[in-house]
N, C-alpha and C positions, 0 to 999 in steps of 0.2 A: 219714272226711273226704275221702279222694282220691274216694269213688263219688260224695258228694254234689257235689264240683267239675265233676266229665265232666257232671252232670246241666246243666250250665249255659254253656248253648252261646255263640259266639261268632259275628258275621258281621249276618244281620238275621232281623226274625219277620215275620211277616206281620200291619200296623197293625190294629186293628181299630175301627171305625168303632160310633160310636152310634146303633145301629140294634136294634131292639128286635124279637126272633127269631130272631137268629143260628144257634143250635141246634138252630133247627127242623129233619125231615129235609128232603133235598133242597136246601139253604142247604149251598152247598160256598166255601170259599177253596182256593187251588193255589197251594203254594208248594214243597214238599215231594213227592221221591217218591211217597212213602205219599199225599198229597194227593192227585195225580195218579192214583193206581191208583184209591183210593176214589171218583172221579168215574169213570173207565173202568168199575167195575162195575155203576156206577150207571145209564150209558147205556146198559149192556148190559143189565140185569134191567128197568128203569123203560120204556125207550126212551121219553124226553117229547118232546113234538111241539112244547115251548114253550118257553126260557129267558128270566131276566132275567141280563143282567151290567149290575153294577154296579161303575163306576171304568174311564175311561177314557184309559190309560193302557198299555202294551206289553202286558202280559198280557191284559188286558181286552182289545184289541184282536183281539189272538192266537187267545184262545177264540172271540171272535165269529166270526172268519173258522173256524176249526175246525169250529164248531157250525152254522155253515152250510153248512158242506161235507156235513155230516151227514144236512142234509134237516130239520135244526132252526127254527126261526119264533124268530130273536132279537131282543131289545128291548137296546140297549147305554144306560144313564143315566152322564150325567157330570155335576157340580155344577157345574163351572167352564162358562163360555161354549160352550168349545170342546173338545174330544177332542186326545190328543197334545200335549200345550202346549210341553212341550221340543223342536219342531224347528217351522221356521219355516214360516210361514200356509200358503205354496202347497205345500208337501207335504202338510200337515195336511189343506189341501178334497183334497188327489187322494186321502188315503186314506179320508176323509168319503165322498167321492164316491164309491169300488168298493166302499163296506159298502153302501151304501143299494142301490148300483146290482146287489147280489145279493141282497137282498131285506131288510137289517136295517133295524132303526126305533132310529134317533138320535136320544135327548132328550138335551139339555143346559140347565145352569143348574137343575137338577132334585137335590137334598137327599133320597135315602131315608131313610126314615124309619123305617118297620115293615113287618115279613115274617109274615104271619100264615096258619096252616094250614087251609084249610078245606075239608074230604073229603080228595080226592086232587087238592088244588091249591093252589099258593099265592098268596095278593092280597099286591102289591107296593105299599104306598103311601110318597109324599114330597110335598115342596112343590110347590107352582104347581097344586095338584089332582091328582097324579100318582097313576093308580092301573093297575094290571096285573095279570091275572091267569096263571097263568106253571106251570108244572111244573117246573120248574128253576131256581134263583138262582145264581149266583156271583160272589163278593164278592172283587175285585180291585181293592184298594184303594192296592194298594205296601207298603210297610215301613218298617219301623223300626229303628234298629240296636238290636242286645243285645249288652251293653257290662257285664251284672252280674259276668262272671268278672272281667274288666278294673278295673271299680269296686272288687271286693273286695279284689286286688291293689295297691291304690294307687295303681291310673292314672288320671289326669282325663279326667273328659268335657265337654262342651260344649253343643254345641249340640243340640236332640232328642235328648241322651243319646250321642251319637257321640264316641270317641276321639278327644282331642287329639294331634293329629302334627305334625310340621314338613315344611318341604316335603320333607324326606331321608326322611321319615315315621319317625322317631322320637319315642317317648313321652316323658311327663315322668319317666320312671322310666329311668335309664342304662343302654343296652346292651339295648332291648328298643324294637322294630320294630312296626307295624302296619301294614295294608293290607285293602280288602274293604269289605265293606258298613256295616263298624260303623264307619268310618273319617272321619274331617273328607277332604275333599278341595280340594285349589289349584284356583281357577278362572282360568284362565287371562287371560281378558277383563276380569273384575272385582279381578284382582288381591289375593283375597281367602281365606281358609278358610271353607268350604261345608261344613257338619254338616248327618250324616243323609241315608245314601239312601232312594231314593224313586222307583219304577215306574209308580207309577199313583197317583189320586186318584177320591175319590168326594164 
């Protein structure tokens, strides 16, 4: 009983998005150590001269600028209008503006769709006609809290599955705390509980 409980983490996983080839090789997420080595190995054996990231969003961002440090040819896609939504417009164009202005290609308003393998390449297609051919994908989308230890225990969740807190961050279960990614959080501005974090979007 106790092995099968550790199997069931707490904190968040990495969302996964309805995109049809996930699996495919070279289709990386990074959320995890092990994430992150698996993609190091990759640039080291593959060396691809191409990436797609999709989901723009901290992470997403992060890789683009990494991957072009690399000497990589990135394409970054975001569904929403704009890249970075969480901080306000004129930050958003200045960091718009230094991806492009080192060589990245920003589509937005752009839905991926499917990752499909052909030879030793992969075609990136989404809406508005979006197609890409690419060496490399990565899929940085943000997350989702994992809240199943918590649920099986009796604590409630809410919103996107995130623990219910108060603002002391106590659960509905007495003498038991929470905090972290799988957490409701006070929004200060909206005076509100905010379920479900979330770094990026695709």
């Amino acid at each position: 009983m106790i092995r099968q409980m550790v199997k069931r983490v707490t904190g968040a996983v990495p969302a996964r998005p309805p995109i049809d080839g996930l699996e495919q090789p070279g289709v990386f997420f990074l959320r995890t150590i092990g994430d992150g080595f698996a993609l190091r190995d990759y640039l080291a054996e593959e060396h691809p001269a191409s990436a797609v990231v999709v989901g723009g969003g901290h992470i997403g961002l992060e890789m683009t600028e990494a991957l072009l440090r690399r000497g990589i040819e990135v394409t970054l896609v975001e569904y929403l209008p704009l890249v970075l939504t969480m901080v306000d417009a004129p930050l958003r164009n200045l960091i718009e503006e230094a991806l492009t202005g080192r060589g990245a290609t920003v589509v937005t308003g752009v839905s991926v769709a499917s990752i499909d393998r052909r030879d030793q390449h992969l075609l990136v297609a989404g809406s508005e006609g979006f197609r890409a051919k690419t060496e490399l994908v990565l899929v940085a989308p943000g997350a989702r809290p994992s809240a199943d230890l918590a649920s099986t225990a009796g604590v409630e969740t809410r919103q996107r599955d995130a623990i219910r807190v108060n603002r002391r961050m106590e659960k509905n279960v007495p003498g038991v705390y929470a905090a972290g990614d799988c957490v409701e959080t006070y929004h200060r501005l909206l005076g509100a509980q905010m379920g479900g974090h979330r770094t990026g979007s695709v």
